[in-house]
Biopython code that builds the backbone (N, CA, C, O; Angstrom):
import numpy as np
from Bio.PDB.StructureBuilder import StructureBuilder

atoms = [
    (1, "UNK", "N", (120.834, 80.841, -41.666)),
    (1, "UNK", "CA", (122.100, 80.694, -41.006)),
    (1, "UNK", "C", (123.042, 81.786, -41.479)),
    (1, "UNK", "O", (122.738, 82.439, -42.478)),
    (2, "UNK", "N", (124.124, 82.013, -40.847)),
    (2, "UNK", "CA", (124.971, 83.185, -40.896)),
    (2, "UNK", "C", (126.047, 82.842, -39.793)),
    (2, "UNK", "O", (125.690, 82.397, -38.702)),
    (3, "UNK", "N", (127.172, 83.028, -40.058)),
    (3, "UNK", "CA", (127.999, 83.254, -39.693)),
    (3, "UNK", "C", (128.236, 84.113, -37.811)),
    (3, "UNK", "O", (128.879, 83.882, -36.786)),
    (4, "UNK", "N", (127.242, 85.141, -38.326)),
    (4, "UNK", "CA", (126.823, 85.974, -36.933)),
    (4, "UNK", "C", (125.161, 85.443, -37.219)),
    (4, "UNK", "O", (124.254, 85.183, -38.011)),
    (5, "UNK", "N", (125.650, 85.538, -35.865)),
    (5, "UNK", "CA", (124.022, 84.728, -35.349)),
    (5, "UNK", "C", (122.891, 85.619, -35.099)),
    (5, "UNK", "O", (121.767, 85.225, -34.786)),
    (6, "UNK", "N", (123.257, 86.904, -35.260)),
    (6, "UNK", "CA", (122.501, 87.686, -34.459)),
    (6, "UNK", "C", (121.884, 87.948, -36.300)),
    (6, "UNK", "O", (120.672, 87.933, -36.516)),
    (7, "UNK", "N", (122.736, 88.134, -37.274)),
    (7, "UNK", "CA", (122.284, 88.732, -39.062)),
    (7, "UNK", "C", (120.967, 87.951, -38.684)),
    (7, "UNK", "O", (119.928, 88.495, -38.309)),
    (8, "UNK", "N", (121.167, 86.552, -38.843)),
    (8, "UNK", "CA", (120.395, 85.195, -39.364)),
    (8, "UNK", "C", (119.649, 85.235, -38.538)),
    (8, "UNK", "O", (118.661, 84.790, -39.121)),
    (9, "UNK", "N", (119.171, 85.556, -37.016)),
    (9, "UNK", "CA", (118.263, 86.096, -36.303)),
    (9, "UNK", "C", (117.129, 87.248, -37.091)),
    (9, "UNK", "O", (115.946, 87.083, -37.389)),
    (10, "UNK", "N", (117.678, 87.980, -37.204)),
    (10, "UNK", "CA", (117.051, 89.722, -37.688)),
    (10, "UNK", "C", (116.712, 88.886, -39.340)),
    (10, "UNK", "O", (115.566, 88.946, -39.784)),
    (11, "UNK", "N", (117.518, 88.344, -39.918)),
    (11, "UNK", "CA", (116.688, 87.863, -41.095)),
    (11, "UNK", "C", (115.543, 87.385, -40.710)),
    (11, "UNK", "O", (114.489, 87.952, -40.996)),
    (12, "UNK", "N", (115.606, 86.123, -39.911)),
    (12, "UNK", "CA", (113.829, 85.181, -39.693)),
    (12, "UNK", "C", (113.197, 85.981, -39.280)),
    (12, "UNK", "O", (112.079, 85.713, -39.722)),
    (13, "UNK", "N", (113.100, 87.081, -38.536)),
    (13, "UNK", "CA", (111.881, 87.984, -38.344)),
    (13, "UNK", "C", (110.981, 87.945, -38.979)),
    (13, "UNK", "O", (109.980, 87.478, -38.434)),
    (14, "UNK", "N", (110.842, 88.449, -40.580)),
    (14, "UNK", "CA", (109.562, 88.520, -40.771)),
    (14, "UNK", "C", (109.051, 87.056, -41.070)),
    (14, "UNK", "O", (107.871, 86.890, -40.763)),
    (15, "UNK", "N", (109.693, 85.971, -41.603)),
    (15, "UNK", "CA", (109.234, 84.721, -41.218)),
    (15, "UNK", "C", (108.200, 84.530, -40.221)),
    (15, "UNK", "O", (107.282, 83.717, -40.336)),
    (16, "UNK", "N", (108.431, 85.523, -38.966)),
    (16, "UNK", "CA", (107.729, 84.781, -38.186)),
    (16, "UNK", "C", (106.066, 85.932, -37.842)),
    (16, "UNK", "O", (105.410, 85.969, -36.801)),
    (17, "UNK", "N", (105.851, 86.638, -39.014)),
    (17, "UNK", "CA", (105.000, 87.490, -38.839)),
    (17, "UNK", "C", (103.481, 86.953, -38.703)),
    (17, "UNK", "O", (102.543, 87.492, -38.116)),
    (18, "UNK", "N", (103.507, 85.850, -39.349)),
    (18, "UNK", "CA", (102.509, 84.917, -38.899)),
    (18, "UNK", "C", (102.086, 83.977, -37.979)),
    (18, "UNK", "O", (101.040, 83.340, -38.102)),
    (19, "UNK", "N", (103.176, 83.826, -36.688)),
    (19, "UNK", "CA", (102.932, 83.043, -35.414)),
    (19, "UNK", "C", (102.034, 84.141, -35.029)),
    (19, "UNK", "O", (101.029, 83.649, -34.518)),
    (20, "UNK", "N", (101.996, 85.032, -35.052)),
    (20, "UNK", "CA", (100.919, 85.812, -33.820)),
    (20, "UNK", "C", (99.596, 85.802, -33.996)),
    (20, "UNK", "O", (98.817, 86.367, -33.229)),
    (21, "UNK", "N", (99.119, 84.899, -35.430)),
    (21, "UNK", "CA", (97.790, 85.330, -35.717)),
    (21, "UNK", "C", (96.846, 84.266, -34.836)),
    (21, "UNK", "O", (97.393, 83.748, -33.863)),
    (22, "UNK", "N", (95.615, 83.954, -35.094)),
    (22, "UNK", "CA", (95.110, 83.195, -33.866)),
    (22, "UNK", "C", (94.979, 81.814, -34.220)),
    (22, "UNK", "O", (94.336, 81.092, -33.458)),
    (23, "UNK", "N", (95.558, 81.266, -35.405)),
    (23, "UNK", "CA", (95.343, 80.211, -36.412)),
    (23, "UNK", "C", (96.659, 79.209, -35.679)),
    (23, "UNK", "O", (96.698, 77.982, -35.584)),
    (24, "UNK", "N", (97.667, 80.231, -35.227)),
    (24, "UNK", "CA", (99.173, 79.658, -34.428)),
    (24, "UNK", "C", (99.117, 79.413, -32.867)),
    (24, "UNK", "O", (99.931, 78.777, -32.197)),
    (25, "UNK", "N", (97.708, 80.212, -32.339)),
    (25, "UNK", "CA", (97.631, 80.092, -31.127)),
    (25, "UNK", "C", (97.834, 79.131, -30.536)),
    (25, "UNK", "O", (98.406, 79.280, -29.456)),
    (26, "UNK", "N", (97.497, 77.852, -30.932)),
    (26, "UNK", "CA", (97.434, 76.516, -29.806)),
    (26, "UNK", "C", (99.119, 75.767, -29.854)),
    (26, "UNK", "O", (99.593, 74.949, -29.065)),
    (27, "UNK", "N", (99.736, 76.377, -31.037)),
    (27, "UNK", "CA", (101.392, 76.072, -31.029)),
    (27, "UNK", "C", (102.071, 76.663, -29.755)),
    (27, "UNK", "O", (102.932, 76.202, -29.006)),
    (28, "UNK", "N", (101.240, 78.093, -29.768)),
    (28, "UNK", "CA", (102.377, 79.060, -28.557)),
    (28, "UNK", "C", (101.546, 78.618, -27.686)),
    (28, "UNK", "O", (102.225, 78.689, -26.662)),
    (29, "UNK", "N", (100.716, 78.280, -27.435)),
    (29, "UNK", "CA", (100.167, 78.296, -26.268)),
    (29, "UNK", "C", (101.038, 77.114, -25.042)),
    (29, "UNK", "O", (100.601, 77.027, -23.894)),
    (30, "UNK", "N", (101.974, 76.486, -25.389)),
    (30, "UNK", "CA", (102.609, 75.660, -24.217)),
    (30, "UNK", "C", (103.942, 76.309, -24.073)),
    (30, "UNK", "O", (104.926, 75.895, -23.460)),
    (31, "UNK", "N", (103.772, 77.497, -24.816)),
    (31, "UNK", "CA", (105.352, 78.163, -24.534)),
    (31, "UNK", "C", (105.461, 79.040, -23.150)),
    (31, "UNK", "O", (104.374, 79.415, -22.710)),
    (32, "UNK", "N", (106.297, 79.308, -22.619)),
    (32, "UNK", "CA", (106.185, 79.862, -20.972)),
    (32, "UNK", "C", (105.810, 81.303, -21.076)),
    (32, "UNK", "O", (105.360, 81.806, -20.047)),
    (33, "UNK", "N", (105.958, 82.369, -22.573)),
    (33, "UNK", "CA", (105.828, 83.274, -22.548)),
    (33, "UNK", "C", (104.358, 83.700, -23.581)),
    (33, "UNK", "O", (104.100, 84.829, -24.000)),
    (34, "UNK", "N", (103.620, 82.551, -23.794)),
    (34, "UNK", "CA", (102.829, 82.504, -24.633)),
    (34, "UNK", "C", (101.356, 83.935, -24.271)),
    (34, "UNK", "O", (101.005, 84.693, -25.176)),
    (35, "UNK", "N", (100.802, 83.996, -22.999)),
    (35, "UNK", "CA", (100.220, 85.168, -22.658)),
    (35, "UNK", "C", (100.742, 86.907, -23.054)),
    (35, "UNK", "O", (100.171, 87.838, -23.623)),
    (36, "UNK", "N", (102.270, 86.717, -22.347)),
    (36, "UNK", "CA", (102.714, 87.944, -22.915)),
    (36, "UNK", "C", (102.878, 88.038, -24.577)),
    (36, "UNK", "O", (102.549, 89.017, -25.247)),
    (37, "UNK", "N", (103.250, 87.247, -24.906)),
    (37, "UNK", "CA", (102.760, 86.755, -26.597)),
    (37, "UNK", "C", (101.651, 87.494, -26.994)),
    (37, "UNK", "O", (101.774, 88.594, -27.533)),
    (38, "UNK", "N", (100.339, 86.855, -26.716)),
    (38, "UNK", "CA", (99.355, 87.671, -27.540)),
    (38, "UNK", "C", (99.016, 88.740, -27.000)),
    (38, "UNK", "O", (98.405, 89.593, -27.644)),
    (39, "UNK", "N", (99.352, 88.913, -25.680)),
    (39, "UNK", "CA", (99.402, 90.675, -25.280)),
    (39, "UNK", "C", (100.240, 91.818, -26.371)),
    (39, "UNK", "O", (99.876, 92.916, -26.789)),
    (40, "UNK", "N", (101.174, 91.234, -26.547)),
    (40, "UNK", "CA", (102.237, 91.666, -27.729)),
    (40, "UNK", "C", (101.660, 91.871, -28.751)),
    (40, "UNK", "O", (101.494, 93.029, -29.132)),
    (41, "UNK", "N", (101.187, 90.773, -29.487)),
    (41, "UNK", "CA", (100.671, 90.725, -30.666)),
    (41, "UNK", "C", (99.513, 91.872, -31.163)),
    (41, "UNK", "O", (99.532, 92.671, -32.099)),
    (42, "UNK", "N", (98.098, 91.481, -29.703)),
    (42, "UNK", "CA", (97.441, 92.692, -30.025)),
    (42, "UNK", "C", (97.844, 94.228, -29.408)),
    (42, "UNK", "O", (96.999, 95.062, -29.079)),
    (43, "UNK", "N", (99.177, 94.403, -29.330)),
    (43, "UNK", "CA", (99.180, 95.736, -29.200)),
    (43, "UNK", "C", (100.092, 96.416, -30.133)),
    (43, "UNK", "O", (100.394, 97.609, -30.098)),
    (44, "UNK", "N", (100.512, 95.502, -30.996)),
    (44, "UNK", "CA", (100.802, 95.708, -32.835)),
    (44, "UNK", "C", (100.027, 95.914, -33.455)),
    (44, "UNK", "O", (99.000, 95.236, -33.469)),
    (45, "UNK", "N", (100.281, 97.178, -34.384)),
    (45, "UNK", "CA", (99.563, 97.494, -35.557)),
    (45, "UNK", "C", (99.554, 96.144, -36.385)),
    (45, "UNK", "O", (98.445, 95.686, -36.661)),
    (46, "UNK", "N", (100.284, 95.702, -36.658)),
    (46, "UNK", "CA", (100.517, 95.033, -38.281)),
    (46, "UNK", "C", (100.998, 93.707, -37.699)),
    (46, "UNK", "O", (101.592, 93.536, -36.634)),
    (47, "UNK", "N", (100.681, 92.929, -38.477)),
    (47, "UNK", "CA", (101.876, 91.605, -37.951)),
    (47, "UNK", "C", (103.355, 91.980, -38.636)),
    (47, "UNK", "O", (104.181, 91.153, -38.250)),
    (48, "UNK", "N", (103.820, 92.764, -39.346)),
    (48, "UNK", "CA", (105.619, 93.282, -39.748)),
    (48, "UNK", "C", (105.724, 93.616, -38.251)),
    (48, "UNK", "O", (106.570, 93.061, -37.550)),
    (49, "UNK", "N", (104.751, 94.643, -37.701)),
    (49, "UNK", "CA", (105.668, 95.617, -36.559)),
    (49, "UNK", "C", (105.561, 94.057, -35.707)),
    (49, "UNK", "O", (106.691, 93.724, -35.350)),
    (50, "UNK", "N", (104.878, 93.406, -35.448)),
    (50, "UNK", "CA", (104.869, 92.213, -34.397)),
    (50, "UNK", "C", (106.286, 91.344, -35.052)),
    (50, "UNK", "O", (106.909, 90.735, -34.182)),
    (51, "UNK", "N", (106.608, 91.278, -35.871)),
    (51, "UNK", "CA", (107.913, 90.358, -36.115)),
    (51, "UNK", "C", (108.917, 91.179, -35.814)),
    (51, "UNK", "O", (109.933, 90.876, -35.188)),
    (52, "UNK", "N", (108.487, 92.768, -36.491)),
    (52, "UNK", "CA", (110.056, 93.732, -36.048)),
    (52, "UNK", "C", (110.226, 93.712, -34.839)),
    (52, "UNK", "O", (111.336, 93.245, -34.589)),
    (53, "UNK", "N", (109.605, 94.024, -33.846)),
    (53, "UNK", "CA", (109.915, 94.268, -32.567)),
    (53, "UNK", "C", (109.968, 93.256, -31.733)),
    (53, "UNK", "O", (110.657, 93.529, -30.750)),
    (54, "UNK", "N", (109.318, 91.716, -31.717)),
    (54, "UNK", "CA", (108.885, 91.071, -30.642)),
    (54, "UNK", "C", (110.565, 90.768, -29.941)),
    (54, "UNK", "O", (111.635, 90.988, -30.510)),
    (55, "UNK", "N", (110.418, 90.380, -28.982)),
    (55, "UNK", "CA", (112.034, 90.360, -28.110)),
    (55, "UNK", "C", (112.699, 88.853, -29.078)),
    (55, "UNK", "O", (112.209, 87.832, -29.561)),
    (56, "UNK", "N", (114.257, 89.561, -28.964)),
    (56, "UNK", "CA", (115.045, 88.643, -29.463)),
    (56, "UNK", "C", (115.114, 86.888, -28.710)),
    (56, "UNK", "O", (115.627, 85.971, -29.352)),
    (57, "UNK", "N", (114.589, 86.695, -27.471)),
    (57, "UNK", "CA", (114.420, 86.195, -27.288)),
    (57, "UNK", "C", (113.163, 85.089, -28.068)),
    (57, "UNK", "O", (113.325, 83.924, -28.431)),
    (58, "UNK", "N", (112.179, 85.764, -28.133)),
    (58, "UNK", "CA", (111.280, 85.157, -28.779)),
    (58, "UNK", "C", (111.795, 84.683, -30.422)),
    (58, "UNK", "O", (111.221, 83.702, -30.894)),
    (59, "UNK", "N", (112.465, 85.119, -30.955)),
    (59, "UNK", "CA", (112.484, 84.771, -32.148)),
    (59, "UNK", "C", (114.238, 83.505, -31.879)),
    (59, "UNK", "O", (114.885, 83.067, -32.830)),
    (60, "UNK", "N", (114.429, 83.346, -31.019)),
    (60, "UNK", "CA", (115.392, 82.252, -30.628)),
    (60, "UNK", "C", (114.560, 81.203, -30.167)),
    (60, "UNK", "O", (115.029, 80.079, -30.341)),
    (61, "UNK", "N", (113.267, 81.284, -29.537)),
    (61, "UNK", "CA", (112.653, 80.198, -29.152)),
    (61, "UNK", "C", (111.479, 79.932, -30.808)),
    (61, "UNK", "O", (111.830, 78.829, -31.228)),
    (62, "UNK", "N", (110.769, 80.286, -31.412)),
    (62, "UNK", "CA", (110.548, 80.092, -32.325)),
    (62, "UNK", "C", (111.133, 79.926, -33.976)),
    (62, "UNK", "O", (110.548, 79.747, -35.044)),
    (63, "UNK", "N", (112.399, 80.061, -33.646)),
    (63, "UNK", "CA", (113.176, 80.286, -34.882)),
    (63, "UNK", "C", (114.516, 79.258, -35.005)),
    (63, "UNK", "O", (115.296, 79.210, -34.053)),
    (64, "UNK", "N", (114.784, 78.333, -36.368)),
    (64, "UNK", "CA", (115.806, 78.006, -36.363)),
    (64, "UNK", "C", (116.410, 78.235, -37.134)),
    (64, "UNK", "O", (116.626, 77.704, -38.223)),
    (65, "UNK", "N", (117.168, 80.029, -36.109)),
    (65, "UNK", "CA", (117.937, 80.700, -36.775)),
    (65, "UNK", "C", (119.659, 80.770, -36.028)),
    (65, "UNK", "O", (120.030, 80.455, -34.898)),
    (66, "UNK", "N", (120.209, 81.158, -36.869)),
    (66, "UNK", "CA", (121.822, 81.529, -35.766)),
    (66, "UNK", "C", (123.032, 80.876, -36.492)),
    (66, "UNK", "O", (122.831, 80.427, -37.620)),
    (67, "UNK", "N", (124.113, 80.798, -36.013)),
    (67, "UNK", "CA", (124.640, 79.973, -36.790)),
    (67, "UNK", "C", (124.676, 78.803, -36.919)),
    (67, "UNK", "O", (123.773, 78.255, -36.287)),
    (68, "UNK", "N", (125.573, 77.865, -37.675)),
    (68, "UNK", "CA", (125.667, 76.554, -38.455)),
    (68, "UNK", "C", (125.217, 75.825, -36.453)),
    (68, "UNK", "O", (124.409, 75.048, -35.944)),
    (69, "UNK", "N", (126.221, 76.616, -36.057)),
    (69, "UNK", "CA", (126.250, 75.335, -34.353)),
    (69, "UNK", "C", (125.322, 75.500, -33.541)),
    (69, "UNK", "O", (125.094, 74.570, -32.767)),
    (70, "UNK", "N", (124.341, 76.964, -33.445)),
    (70, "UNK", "CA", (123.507, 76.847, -32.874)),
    (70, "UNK", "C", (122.070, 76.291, -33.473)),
    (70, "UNK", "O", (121.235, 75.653, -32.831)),
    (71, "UNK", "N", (121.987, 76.683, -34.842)),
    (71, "UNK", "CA", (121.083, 76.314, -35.156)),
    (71, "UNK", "C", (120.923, 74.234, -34.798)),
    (71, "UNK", "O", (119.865, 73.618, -34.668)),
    (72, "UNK", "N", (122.171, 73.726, -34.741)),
    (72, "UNK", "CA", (122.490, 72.351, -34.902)),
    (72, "UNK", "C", (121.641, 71.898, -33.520)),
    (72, "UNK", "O", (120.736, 71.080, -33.350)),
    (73, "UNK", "N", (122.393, 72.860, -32.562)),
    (73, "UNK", "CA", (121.834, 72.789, -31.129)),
    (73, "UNK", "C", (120.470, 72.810, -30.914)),
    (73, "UNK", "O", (119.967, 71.990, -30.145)),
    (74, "UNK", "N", (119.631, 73.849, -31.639)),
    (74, "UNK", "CA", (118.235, 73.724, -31.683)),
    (74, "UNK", "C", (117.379, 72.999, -32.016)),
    (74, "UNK", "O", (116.345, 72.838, -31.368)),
    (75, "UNK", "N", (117.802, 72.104, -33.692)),
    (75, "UNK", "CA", (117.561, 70.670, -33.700)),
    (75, "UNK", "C", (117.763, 69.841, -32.540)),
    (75, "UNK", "O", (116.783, 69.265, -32.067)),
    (76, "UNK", "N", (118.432, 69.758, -32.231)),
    (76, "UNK", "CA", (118.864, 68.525, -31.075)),
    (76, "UNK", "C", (118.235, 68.717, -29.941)),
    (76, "UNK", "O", (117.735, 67.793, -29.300)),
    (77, "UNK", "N", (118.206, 69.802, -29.630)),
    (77, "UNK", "CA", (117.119, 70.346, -28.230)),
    (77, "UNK", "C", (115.312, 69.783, -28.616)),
    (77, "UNK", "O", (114.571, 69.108, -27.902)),
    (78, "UNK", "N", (115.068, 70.318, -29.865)),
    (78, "UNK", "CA", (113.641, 70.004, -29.990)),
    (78, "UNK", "C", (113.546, 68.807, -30.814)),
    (78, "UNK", "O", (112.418, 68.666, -31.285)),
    (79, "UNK", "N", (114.483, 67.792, -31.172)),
    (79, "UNK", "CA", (114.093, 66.721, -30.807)),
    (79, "UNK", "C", (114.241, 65.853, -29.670)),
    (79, "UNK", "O", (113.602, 64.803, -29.723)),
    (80, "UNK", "N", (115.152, 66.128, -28.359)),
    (80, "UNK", "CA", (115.260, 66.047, -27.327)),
    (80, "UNK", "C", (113.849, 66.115, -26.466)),
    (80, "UNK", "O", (113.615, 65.446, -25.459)),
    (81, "UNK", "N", (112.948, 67.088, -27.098)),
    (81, "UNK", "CA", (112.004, 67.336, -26.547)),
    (81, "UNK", "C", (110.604, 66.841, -27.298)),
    (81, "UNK", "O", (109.550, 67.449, -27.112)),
    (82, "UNK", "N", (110.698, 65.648, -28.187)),
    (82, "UNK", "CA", (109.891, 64.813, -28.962)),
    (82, "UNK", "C", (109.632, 65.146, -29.978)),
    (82, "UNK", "O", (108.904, 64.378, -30.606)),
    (83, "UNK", "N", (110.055, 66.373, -30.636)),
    (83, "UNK", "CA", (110.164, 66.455, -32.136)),
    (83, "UNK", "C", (110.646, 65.507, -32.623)),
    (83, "UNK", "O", (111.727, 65.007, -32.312)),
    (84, "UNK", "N", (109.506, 64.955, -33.886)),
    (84, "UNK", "CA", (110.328, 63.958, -34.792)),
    (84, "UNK", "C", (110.517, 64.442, -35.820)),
    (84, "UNK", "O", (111.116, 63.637, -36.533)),
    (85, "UNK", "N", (110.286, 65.550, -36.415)),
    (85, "UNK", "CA", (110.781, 66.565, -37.624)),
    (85, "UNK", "C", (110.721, 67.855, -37.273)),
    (85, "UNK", "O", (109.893, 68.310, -36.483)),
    (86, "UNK", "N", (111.710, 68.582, -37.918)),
    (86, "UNK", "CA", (112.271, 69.878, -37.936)),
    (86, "UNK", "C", (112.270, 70.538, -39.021)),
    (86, "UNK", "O", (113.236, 70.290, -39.743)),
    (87, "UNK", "N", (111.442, 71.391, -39.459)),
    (87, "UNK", "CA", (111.250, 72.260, -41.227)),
    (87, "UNK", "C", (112.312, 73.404, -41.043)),
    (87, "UNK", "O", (112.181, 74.266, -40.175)),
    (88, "UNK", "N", (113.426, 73.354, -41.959)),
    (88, "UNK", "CA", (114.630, 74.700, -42.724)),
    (88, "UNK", "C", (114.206, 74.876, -43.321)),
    (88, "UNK", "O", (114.178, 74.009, -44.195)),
    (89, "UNK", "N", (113.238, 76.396, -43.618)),
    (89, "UNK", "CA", (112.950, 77.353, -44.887)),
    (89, "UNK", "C", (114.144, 78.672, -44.899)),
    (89, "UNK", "O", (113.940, 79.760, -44.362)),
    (90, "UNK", "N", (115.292, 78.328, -45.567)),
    (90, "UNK", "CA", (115.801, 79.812, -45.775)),
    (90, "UNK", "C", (115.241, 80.883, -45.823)),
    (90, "UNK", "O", (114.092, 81.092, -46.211)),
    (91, "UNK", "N", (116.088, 81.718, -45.392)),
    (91, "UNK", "CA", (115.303, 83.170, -45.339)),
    (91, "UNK", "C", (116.384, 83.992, -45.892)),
    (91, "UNK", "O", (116.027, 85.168, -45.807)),
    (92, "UNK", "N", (117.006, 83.940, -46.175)),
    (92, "UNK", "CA", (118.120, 84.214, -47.324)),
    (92, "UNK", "C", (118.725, 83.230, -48.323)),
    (92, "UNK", "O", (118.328, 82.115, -48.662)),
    (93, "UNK", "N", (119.994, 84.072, -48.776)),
    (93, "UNK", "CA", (120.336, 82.938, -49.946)),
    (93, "UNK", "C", (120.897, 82.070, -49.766)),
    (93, "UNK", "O", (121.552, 81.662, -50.725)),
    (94, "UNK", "N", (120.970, 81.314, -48.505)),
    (94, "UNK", "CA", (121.571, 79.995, -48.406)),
    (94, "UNK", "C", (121.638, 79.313, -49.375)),
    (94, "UNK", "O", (120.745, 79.392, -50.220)),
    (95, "UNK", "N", (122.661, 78.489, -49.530)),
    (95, "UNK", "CA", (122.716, 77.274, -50.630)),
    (95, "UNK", "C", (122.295, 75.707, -50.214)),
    (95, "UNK", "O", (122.962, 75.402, -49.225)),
    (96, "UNK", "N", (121.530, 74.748, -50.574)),
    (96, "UNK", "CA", (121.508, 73.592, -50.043)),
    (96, "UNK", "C", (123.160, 73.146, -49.069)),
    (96, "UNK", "O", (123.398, 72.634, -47.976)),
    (97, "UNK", "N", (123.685, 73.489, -49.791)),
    (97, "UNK", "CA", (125.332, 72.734, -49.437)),
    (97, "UNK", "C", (125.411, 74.030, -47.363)),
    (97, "UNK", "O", (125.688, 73.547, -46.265)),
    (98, "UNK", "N", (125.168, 75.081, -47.558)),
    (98, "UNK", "CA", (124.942, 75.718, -46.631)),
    (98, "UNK", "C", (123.954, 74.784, -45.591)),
    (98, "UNK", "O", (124.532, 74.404, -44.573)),
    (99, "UNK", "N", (122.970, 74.502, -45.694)),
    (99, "UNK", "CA", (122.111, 73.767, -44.786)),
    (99, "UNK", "C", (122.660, 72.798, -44.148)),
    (99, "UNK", "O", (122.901, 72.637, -42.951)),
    (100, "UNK", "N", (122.878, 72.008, -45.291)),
    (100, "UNK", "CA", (123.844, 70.524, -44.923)),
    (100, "UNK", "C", (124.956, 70.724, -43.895)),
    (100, "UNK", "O", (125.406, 69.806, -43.209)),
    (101, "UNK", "N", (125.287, 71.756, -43.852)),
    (101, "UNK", "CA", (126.258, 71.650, -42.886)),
    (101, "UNK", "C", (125.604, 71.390, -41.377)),
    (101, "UNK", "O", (126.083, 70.754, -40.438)),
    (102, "UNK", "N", (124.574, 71.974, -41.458)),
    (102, "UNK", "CA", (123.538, 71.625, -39.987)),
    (102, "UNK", "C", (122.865, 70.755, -39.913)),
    (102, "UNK", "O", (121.761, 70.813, -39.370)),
    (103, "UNK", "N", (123.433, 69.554, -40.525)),
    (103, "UNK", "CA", (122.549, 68.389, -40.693)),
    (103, "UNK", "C", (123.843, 67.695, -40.330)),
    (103, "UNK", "O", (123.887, 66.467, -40.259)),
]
sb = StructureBuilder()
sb.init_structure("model")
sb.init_model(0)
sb.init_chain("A")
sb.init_seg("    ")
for serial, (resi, resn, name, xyz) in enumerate(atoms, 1):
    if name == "N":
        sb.init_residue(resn, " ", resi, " ")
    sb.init_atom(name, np.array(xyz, "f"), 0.0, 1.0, " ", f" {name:<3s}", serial, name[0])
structure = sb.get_structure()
């Protein structure tokens, strides 16, 4: 989380250098952009360049990143959508008391 939503975005990136491998496949696979996904993926060298570059979009649908209100929103959306748990791994130095606020 961040203040600007876009920091706390560009932070989770490399977080997410490991959705592209084929172990994550059956997660993306009900996502609407999940084909262009692993088209993406294998036309990355590395899984870094696949987290640096993949569209900002993608890392808003896999990521609960942004600020305190959107991130709040993203909980609520994906349990809206039958999530019954939601995992916050900082990706910076958040403080517990920081999290809590999105709770």
């Amino acid at each position: 989380m961040d203040a600007d939503g876009r920091a706390a975005r560009e932070r989770a990136r490399p977080g997410l250098a490991w959705v592209g491998e084929p172990d994550w496949a059956p997660h993306i696979a009900p996502l609407p952009f999940a084909d262009e996904f692993a088209s993406f993926r294998a036309r990355c060298s590395s899984r870094e360049e696949f987290a640096a570059t993949m569209p900002a979009e993608w890392v808003d649908q896999l990521a609960l990143a942004g600020t305190a209100d959107e991130v709040r929103t993203k909980i609520v959306a994906r349990h809206a959508a039958g999530a019954t748990s939601v995992v916050l791994i900082p990706a910076a130095p958040e403080t517990l008391d920081e999290l809590a606020r999105v709770l």
